[in-house]
Steps between C-alpha positions, in 0.01 A plus 500: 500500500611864479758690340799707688457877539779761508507644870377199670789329707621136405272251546149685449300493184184639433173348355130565396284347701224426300191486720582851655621693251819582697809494494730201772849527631638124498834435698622171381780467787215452777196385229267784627276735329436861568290762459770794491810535357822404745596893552137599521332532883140574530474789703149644711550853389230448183268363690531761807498790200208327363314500887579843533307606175246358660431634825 
């Protein structure tokens, strides 16, 4: 399904998905998929930068 990436704690891989074009964090402990990496947290502050160019 995906291959094991240096950095990434036990248990995750990572993958293509296919249709998107991006890149999936799998964690094969609890069978999930994910859109960011396990140490990665979306954060506002892009989008509140981006709102700020705009105004």
């Amino acid at each position: 399904m995906g291959r094991s990436v240096p950095g990434l704690p036990i248990g995750w891989m990572k993958f293509l998905d296919t249709v998107t074009g991006t890149y999936r964090y799998y964690h094969s402990p609890t069978n999930r998929v994910h859109l960011y990496p396990p140490e990665v947290s979306v954060s506002q502050t892009p989008l509140a930068k981006s709102r700020r160019l705009l105004n």
